[in-house]
C-alpha positions as CSV (number, residue, x, y, z in Angstrom):
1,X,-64.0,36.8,9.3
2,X,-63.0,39.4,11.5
3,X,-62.4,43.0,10.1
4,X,-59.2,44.7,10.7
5,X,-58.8,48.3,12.2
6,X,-56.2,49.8,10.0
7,X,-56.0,52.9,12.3
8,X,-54.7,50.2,14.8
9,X,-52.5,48.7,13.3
10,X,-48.5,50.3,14.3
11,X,-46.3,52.3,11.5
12,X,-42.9,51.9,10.7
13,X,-40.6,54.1,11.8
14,X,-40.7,57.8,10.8
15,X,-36.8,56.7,8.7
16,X,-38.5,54.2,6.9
17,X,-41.5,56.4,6.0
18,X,-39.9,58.8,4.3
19,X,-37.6,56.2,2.7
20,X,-40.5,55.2,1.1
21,X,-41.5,58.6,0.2
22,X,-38.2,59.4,-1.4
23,X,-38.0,55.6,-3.3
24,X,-41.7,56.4,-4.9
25,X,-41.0,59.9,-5.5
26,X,-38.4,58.3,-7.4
27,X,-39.9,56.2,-9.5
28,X,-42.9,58.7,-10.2
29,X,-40.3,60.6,-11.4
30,X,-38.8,57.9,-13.6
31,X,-42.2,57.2,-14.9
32,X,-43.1,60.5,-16.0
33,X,-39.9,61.2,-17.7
34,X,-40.3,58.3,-19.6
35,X,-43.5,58.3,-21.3
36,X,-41.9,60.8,-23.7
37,X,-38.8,58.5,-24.3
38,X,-38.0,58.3,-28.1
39,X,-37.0,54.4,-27.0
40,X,-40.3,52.7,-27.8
41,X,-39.0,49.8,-25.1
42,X,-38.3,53.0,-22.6
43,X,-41.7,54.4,-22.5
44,X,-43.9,53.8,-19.7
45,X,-47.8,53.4,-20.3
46,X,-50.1,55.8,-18.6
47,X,-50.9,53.2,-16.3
48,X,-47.8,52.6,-15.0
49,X,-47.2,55.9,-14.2
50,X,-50.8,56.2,-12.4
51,X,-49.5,53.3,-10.6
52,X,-46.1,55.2,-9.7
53,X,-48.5,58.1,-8.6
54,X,-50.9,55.9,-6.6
55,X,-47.4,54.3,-4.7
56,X,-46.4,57.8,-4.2
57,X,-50.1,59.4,-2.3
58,X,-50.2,56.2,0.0
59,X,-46.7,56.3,0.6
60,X,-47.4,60.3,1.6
61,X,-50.7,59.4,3.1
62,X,-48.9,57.2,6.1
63,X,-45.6,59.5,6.3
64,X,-48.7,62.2,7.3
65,X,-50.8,59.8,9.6
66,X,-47.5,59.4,11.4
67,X,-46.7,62.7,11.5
68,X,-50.5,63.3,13.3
């Protein structure tokens, strides 16, 4: 199977790259602020908020390989 050459492969335009940014910024934030949440059902597990986190550097990670 061939491999591919992510580096190659074309981003989306800078609007929708820092869409992205903002939306996972979001949700990091959401995340965090919940896992303190005196709702039991509200509270977010320390792996989702890793997750949020993780969604957030690779959404920053391509904003800046677009940026150069």
């Amino acid at each position: 199977m061939p491999s591919r050459d992510a580096s190659r492969e074309p981003l989306p335009p800078p609007h929708d790259l820092v869409e992205e940014v903002v939306v996972r910024f979001d949700a990091y934030a959401r995340a965090r602020a919940a896992r303190d949440s005196l709702f039991p059902t509200a509270r977010t597990t320390p792996r989702q908020e890793q997750r949020a986190f993780d969604d957030l550097q690779a959404a920053v990670t391509r904003l800046r390989k677009w940026l150069g």
